[in-house]
Short mmCIF file of the C-alpha atoms (twelve columns), coordinates in Angstrom:
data_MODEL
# 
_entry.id   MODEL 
# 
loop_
_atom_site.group_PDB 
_atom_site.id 
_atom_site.type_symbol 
_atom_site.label_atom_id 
_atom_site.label_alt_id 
_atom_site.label_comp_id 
_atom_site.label_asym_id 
_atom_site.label_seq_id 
_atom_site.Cartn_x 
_atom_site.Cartn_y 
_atom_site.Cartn_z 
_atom_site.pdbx_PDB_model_num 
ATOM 1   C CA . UNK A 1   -11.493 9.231   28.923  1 
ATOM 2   C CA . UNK A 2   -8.713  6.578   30.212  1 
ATOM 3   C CA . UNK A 3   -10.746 3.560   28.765  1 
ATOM 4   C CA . UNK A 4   -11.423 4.854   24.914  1 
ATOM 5   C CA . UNK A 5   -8.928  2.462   22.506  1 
ATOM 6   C CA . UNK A 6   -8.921  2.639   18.968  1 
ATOM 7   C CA . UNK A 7   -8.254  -0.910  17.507  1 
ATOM 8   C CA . UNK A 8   -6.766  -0.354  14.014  1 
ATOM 9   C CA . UNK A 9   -6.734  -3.645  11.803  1 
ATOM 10  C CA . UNK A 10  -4.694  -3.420  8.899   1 
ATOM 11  C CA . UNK A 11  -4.588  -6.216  6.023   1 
ATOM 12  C CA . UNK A 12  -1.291  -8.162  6.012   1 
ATOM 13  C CA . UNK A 13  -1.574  -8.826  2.086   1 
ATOM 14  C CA . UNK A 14  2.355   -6.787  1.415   1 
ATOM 15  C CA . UNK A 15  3.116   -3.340  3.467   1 
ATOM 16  C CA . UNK A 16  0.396   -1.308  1.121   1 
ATOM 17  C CA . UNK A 17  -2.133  -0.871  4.138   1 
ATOM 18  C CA . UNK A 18  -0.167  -0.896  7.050   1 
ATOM 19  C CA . UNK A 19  2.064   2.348   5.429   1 
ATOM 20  C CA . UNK A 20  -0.820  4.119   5.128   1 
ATOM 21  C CA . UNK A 21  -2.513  3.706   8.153   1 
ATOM 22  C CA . UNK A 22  0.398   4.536   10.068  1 
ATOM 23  C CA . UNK A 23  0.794   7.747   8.440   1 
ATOM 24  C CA . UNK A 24  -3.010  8.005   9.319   1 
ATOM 25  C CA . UNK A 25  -2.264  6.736   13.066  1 
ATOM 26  C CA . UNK A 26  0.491   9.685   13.242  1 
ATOM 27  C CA . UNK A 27  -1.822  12.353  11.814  1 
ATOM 28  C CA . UNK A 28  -4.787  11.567  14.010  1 
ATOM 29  C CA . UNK A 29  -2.272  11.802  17.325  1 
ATOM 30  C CA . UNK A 30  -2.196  15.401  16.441  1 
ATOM 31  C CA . UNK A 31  -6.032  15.871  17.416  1 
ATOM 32  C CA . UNK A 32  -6.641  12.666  19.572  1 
ATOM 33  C CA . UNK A 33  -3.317  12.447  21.579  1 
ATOM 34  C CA . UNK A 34  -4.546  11.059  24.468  1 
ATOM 35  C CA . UNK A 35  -5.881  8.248   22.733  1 
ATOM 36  C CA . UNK A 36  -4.482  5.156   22.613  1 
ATOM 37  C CA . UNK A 37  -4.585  2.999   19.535  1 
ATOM 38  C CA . UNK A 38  -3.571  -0.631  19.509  1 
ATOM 39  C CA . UNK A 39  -2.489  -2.123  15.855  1 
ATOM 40  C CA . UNK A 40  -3.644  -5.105  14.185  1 
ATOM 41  C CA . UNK A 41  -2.207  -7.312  11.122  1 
ATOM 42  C CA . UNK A 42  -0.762  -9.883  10.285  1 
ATOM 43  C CA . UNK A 43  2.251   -11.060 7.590   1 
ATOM 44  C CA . UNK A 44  3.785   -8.584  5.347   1 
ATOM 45  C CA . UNK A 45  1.608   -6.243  7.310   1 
ATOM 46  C CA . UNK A 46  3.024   -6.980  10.710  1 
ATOM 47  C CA . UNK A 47  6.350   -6.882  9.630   1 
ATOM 48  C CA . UNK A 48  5.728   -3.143  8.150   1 
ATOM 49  C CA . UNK A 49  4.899   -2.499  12.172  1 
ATOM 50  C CA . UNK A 50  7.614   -3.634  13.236  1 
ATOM 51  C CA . UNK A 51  10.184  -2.334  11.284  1 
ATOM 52  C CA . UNK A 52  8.713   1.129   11.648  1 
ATOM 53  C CA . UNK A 53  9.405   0.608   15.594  1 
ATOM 54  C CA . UNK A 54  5.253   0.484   15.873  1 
ATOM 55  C CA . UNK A 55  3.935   -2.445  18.217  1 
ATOM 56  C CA . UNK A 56  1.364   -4.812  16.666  1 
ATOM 57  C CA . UNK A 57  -0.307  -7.239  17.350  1 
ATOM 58  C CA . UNK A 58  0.687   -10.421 15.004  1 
ATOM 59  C CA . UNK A 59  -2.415  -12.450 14.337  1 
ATOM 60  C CA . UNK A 60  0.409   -14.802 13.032  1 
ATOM 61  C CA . UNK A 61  -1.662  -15.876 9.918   1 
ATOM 62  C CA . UNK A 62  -0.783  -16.280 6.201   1 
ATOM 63  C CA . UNK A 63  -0.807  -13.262 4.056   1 
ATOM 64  C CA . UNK A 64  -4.404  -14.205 2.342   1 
ATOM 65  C CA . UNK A 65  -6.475  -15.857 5.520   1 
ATOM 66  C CA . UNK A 66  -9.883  -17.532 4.689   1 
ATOM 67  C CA . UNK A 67  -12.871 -15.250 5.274   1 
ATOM 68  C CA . UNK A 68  -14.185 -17.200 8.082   1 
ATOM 69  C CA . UNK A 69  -11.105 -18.537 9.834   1 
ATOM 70  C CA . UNK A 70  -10.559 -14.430 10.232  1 
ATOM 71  C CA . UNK A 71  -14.057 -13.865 10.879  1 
ATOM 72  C CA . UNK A 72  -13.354 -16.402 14.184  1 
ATOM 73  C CA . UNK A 73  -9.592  -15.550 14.939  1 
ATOM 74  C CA . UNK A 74  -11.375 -11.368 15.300  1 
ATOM 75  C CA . UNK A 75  -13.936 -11.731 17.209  1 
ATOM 76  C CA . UNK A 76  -12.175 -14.117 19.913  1 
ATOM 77  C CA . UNK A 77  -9.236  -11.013 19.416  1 
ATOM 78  C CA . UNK A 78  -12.516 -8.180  20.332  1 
ATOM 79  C CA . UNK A 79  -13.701 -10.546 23.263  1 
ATOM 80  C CA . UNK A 80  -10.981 -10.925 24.867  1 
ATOM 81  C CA . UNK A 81  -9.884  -7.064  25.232  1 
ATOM 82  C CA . UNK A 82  -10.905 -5.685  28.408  1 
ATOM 83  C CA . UNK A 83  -12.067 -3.404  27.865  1 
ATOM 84  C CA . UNK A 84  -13.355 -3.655  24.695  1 
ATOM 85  C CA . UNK A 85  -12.416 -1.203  22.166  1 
ATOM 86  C CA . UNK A 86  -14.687 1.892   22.036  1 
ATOM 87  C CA . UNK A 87  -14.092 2.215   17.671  1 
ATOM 88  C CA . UNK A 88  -12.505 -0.019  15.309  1 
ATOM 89  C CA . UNK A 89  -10.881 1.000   12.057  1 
ATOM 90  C CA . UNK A 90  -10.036 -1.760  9.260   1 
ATOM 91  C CA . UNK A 91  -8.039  -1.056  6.283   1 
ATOM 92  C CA . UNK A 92  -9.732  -3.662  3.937   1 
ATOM 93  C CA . UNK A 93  -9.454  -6.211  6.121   1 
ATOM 94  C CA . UNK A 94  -13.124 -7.042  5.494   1 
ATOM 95  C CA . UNK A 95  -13.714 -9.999  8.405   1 
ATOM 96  C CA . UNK A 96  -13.403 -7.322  10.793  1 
ATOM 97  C CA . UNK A 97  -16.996 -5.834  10.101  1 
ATOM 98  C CA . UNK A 98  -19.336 -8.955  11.373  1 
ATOM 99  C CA . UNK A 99  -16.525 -9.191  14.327  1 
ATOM 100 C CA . UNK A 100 -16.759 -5.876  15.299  1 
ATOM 101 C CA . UNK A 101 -20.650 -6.087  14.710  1 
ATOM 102 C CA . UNK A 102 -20.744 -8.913  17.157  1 
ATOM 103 C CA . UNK A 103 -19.637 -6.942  19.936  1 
ATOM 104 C CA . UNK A 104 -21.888 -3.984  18.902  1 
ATOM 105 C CA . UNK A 105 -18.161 -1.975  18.303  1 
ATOM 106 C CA . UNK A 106 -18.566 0.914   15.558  1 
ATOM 107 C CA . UNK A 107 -16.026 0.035   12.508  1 
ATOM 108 C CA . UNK A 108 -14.972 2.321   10.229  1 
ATOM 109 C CA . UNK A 109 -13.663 0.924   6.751   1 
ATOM 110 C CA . UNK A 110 -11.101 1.919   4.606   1 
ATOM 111 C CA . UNK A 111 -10.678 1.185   1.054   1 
ATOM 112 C CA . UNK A 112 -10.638 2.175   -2.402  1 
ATOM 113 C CA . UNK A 113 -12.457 -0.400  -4.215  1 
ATOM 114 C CA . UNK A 114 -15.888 -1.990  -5.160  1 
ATOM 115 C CA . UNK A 115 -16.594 -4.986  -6.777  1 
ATOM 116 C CA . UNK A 116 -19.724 -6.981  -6.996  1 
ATOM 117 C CA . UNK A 117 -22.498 -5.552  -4.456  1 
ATOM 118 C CA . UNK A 118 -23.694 -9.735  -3.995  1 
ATOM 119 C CA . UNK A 119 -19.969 -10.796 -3.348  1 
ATOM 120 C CA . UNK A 120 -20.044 -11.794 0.559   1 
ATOM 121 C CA . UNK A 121 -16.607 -8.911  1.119   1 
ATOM 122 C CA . UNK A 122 -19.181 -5.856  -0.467  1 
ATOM 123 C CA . UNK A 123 -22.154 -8.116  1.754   1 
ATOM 124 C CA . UNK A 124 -19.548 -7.133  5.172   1 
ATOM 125 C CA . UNK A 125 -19.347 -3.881  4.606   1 
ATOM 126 C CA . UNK A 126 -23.241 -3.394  5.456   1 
ATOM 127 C CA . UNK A 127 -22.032 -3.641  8.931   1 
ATOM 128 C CA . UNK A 128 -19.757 -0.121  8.181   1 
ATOM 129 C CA . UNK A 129 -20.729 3.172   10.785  1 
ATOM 130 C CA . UNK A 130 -18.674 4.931   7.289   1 
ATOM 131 C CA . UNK A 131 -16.603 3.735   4.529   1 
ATOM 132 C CA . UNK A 132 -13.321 6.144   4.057   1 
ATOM 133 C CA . UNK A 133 -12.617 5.856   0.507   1 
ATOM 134 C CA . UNK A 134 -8.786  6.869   -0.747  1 
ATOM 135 C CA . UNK A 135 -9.491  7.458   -4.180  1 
ATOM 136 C CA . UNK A 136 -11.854 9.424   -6.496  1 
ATOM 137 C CA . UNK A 137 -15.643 8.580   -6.916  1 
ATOM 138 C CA . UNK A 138 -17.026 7.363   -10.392 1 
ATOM 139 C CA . UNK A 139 -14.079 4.586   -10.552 1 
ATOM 140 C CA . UNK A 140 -15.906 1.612   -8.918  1 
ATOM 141 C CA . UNK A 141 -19.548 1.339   -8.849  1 
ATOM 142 C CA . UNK A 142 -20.927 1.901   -5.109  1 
ATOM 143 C CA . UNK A 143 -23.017 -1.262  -3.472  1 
ATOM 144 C CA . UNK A 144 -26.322 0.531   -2.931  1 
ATOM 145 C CA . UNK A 145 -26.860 -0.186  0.513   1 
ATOM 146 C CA . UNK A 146 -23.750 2.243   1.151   1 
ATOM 147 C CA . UNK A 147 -25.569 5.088   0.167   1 
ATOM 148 C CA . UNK A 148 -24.513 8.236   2.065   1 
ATOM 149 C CA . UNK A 149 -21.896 6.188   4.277   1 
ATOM 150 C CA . UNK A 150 -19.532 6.479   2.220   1 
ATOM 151 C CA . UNK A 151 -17.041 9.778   2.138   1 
ATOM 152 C CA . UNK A 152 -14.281 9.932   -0.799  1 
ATOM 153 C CA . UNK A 153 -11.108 11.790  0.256   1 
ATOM 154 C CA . UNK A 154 -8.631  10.780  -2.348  1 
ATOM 155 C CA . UNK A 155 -5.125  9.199   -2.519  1 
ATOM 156 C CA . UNK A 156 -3.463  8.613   1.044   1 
ATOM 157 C CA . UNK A 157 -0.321  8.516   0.941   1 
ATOM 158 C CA . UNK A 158 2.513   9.347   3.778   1 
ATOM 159 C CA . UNK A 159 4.174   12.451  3.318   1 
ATOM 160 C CA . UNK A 160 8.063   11.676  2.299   1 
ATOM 161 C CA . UNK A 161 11.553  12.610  3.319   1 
ATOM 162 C CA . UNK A 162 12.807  12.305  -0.348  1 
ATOM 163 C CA . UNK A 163 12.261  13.967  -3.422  1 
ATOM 164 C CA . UNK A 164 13.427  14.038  -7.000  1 
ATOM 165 C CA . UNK A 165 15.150  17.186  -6.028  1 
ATOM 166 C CA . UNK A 166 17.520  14.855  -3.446  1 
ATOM 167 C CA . UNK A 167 18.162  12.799  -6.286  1 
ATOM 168 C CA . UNK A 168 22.318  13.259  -5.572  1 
ATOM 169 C CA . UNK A 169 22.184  13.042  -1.712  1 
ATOM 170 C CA . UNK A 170 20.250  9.622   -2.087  1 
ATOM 171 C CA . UNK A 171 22.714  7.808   -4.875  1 
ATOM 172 C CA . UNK A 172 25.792  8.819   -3.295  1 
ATOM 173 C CA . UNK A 173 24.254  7.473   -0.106  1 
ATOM 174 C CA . UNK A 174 23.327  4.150   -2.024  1 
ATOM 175 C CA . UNK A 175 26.867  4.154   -3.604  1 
ATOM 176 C CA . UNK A 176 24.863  4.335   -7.453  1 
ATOM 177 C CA . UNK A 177 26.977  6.606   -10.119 1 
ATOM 178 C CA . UNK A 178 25.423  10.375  -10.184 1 
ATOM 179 C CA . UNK A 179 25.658  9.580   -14.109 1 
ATOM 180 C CA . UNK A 180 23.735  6.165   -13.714 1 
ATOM 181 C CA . UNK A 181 20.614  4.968   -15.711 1 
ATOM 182 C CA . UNK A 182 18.396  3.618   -12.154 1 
ATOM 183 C CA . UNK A 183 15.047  1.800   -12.184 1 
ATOM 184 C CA . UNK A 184 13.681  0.780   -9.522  1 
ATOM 185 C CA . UNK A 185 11.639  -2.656  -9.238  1 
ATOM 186 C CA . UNK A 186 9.454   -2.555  -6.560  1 
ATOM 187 C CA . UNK A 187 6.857   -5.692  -7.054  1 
ATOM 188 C CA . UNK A 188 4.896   -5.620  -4.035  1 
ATOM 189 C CA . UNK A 189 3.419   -8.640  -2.449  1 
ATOM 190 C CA . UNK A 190 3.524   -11.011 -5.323  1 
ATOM 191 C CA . UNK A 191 5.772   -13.591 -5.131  1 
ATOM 192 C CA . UNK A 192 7.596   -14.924 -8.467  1 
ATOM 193 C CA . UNK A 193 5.686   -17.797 -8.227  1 
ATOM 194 C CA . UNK A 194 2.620   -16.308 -8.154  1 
ATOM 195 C CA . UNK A 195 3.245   -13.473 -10.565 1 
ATOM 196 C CA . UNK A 196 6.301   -14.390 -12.697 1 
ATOM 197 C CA . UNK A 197 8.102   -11.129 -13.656 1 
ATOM 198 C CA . UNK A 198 12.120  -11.445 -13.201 1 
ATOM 199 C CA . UNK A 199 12.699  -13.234 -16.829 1 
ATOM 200 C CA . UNK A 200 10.463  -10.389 -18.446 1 
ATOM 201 C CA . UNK A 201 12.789  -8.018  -16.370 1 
ATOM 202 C CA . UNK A 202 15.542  -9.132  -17.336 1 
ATOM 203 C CA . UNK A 203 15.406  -9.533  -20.373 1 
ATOM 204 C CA . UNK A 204 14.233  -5.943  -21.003 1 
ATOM 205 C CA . UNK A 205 16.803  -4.855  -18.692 1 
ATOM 206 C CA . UNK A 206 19.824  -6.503  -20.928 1 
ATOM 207 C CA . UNK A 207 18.526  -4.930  -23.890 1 
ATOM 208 C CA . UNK A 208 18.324  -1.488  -22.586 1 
ATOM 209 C CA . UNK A 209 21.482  0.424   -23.964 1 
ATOM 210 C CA . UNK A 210 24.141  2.979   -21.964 1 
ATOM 211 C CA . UNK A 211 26.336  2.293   -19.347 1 
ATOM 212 C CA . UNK A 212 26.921  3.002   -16.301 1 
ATOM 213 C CA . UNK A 213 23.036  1.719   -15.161 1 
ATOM 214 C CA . UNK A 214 21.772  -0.263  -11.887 1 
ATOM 215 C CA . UNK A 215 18.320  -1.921  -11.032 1 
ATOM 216 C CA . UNK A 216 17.344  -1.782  -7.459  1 
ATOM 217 C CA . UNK A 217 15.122  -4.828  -7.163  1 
ATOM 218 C CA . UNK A 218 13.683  -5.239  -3.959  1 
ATOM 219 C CA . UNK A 219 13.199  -9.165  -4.196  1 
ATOM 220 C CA . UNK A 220 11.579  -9.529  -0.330  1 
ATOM 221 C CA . UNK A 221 10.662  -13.533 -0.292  1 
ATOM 222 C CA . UNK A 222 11.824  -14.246 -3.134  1 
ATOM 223 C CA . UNK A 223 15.805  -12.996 -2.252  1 
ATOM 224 C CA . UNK A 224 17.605  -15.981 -2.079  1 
ATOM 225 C CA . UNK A 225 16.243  -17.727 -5.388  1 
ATOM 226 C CA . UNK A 226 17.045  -14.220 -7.034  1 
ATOM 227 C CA . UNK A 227 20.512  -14.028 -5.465  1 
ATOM 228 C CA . UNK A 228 21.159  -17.544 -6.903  1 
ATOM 229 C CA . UNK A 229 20.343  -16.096 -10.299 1 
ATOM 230 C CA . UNK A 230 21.637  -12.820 -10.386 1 
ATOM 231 C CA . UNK A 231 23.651  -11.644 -7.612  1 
ATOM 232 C CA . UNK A 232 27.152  -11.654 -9.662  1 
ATOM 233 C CA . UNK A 233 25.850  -8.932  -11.650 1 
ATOM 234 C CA . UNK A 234 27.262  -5.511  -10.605 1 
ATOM 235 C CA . UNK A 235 23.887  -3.671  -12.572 1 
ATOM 236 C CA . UNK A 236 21.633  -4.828  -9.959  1 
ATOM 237 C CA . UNK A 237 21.153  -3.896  -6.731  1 
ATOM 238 C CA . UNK A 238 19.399  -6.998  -4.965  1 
ATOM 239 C CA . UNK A 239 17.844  -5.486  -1.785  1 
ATOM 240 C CA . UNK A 240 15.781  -8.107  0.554   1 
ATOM 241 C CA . UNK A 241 13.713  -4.997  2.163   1 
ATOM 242 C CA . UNK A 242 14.467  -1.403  2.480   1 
ATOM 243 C CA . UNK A 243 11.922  0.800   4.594   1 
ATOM 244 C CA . UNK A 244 13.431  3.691   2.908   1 
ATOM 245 C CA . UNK A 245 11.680  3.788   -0.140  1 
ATOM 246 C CA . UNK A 246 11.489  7.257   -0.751  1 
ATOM 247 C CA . UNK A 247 14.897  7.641   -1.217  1 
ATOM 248 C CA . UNK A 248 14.821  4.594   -3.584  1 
ATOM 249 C CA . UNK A 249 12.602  6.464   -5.487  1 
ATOM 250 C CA . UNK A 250 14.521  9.538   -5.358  1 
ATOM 251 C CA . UNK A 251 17.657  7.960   -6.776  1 
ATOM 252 C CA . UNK A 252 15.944  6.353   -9.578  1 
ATOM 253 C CA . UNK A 253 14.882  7.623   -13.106 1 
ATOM 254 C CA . UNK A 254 11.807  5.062   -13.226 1 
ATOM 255 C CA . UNK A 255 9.556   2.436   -11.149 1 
ATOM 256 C CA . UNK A 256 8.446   -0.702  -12.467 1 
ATOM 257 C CA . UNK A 257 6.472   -2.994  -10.346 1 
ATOM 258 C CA . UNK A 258 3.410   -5.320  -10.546 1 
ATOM 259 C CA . UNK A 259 0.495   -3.112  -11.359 1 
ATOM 260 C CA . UNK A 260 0.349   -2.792  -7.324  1 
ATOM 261 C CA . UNK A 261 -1.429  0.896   -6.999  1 
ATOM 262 C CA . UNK A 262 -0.031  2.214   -3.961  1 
ATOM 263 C CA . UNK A 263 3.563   1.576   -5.305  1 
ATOM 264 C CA . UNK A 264 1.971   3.723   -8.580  1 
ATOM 265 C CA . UNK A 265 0.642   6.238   -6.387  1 
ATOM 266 C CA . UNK A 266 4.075   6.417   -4.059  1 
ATOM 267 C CA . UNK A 267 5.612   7.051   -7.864  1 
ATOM 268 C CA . UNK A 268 3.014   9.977   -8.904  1 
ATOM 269 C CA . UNK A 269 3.719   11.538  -5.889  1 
ATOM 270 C CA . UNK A 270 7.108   11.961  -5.643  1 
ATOM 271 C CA . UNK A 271 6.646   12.746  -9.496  1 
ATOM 272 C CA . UNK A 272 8.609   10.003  -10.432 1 
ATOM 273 C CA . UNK A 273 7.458   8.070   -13.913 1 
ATOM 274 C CA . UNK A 274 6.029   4.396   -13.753 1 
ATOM 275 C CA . UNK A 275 5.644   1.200   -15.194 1 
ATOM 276 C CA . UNK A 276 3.274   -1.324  -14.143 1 
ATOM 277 C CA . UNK A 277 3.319   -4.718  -15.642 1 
ATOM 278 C CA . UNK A 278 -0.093  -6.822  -15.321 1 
ATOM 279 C CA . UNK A 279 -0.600  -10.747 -14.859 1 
ATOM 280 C CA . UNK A 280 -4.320  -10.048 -14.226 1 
ATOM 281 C CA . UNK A 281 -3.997  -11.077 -10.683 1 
ATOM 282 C CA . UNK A 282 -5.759  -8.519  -9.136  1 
ATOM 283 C CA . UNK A 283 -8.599  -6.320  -11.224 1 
ATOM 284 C CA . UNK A 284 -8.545  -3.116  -8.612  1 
ATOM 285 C CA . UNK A 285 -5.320  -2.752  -9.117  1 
ATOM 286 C CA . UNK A 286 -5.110  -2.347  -12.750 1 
ATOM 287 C CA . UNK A 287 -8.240  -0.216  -12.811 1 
ATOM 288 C CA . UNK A 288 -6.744  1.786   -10.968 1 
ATOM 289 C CA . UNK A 289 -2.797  1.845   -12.050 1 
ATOM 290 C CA . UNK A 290 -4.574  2.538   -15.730 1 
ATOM 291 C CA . UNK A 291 -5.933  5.643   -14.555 1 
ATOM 292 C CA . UNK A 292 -2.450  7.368   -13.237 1 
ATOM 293 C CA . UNK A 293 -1.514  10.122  -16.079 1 
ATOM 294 C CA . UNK A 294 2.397   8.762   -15.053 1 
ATOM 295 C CA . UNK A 295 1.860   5.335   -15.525 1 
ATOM 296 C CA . UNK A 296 2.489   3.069   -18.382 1 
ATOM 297 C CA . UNK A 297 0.471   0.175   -17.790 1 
ATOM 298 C CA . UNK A 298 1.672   -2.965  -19.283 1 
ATOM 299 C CA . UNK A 299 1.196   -6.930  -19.215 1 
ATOM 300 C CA . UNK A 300 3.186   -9.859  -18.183 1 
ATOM 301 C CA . UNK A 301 2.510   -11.481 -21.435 1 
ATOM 302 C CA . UNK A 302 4.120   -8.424  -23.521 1 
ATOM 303 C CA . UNK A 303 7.416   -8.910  -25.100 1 
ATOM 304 C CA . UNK A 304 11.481  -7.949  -23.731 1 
ATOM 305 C CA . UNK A 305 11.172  -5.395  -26.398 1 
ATOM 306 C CA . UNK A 306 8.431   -3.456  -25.276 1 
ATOM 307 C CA . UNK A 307 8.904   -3.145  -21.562 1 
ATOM 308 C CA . UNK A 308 12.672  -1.760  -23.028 1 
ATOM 309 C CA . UNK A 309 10.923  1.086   -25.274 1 
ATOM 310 C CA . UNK A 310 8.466   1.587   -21.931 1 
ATOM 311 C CA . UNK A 311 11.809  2.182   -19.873 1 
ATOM 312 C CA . UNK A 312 13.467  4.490   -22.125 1 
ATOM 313 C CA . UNK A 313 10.169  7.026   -22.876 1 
ATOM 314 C CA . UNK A 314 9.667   6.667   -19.251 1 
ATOM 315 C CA . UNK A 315 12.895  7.650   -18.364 1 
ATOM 316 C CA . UNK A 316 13.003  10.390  -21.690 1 
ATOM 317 C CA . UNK A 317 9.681   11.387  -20.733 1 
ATOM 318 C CA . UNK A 318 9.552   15.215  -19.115 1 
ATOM 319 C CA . UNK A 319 9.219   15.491  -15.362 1 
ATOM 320 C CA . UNK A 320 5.951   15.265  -14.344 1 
ATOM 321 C CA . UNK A 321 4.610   17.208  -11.501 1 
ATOM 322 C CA . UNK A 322 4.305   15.480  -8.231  1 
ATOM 323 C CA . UNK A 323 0.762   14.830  -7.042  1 
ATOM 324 C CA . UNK A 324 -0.216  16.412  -3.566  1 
ATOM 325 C CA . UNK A 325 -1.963  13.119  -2.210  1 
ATOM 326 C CA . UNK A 326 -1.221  13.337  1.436   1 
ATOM 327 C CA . UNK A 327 -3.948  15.337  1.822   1 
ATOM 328 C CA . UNK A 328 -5.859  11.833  2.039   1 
ATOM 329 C CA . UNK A 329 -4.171  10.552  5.169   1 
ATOM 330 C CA . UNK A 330 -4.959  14.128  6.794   1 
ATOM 331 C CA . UNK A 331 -8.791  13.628  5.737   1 
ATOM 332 C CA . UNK A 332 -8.800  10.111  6.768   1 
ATOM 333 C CA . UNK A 333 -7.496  11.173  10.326  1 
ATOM 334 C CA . UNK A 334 -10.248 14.053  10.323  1 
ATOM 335 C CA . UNK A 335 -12.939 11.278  9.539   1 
ATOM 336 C CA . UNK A 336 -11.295 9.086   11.986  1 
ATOM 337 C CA . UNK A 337 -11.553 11.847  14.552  1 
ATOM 338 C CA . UNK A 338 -15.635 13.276  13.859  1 
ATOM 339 C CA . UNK A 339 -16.134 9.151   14.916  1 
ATOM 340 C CA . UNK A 340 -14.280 9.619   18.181  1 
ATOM 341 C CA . UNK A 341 -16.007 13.157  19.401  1 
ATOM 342 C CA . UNK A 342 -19.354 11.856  18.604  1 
ATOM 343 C CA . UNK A 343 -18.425 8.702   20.757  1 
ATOM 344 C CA . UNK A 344 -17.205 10.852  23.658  1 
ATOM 345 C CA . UNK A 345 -20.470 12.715  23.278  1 
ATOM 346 C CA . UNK A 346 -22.746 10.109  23.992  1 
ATOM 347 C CA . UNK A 347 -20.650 9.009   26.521  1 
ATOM 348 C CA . UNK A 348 -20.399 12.235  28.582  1 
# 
């Protein structure tokens, strides 16, 4: 069937949809390779596309659109594809649902949180054919007009190149001391300015004993203020973006970042301990970061001191097991898939 596109929406809030769903876009070629699928987002999102040699299409918008302005900039998008897309799938980019809807396009949703049933993102998802959940039921309560639309499959995560058993191979190819204390920082989307964390770092980071020892601090937008700050210091490794993050993960004894949960889930996986430090910013986040066995979940407003002690269990803690989780992009590609037979069934 030459004319059945997938349109695949990803939210451009950091590179924690986009990763996914291309792992989920890869996995789904396997069964559906004749299908073409054209990628949406936007931002940090967009960027993640390109860098991973994927072509997008930029809606060129900030990282956190207004509802409506998306709800408009969507469905002119859906309109003017000829033709239009046969099924749409939005990674909790929720102003795709009344677009889609619009144009009578079936939409399937991924996420893996609730919130409020009343508030007008849970109100959008009414207009779901299924809700692909990548997490474990009984965390958020389900809006009750979801009921039976909604299939859990658990973590998704992309299947990695790196593991703590390539811990050699990936410092000597980062030029970090075999013998080296390494954490990495890996905040996410939040800027310093929105979520202050680099004095709180740092501080901790000067009080943490032994030598030799190296940060990797992937700093993104904030790079050159950081640079300014800290780049004479040969214990950090101040890295503006680095699509390898397995291997980052690999070479390090611990993660740190802002309570962002895919970064925490990346961690488990891999079996590598965490740290996630809250400013309250963002609630799904640190309901789910709290529930990660691997995890020490912290605030922004706790001392130096403590995020030190954090650091050293975390790095004296035993290994942990790594968490087989990428069986959630293979069931989200399966899901993806039961939507695109029953499509080509009605059609033939």
């Amino acid at each position: 069937m030459t004319d059945f596109e997938i349109v695949m929406v990803s939210r451009g809030h950091g590179r924690g949809h986009a990763v996914p769903d291309m792992a989920i876009a890869r996995e789904l070629a396997k069964s559906a390779p004749d299908i073409p699928i054209r990628f949406v987002s936007y931002a940090a999102g967009a960027e993640a596309y390109r860098a991973c040699g994927f072509p997008v299409t930029d809606l060129e918008v900030e990282d956190n659109p207004p509802f409506l302005d998306m709800v408009v900039k969507l469905t002119r998008l859906f309109g003017e594809m000829n033709p239009w897309p046969r099924l749409i799938i939005a990674h909790e980019e929720f102003p795709v649902l009344p677009a889609a809807e619009i144009f009578e396009i079936p939409c399937v949703f991924i996420t893996d949180f609730f919130t409020d049933p009343g508030h007008l993102l849970m109100q959008a998802l009414k207009y779901a054919s299924e809700v692909v959940f990548t997490g474990e039921p009984g965390v958020f309560t389900e809006p009750p007009y979801l009921n039976g639309r909604i299939h859990y499959i658990g973590r998704a995560v992309r299947d990695f190149e790196y593991s703590l058993s390539d811990r050699v191979r990936a410092r000597t190819e980062l030029g970090i001391p075999a013998d080296a204390v390494v954490a990495l920082f890996q905040p996410g989307a939040w800027v310093e300015s929105r979520v202050p964390i680099a004095e709180l770092l740092i501080d901790a980071w000067n009080l943490l004993p032994g030598s030799p020892k190296r940060l990797i601090w992937l700093t993104g937008r904030d790079h050159d203020v950081l640079s300014s700050k800290f780049g004479d210091r040969p214990d950090l490794m101040l890295l503006q973006a680095d699509w390898k993050i397995d291997r980052l993960m690999a070479a390090s004894d611990v993660l740190i970042t802002k309570a962002n949960r895919l970064t925490v889930y990346e961690a488990a996986a891999i079996g590598l301990p965490s740290i996630s430090i809250s400013n309250l910013a963002n609630w799904p986040d640190d309901v789910a970061v709290a529930r990660v066995p691997s995890n020490i979940a912290l605030t922004a407003s706790d001392t130096p001191e403590i995020l030190r002690d954090a650091i050293e269990r975390s790095i004296g803690s035993k290994p942990v097991p790594a968490i087989a989780v990428s069986g959630g992009v293979r069931s989200a590609a399966s899901r993806i898939a039961h939507h695109i037979r029953n499509l080509q069934n009605v059609a033939s």
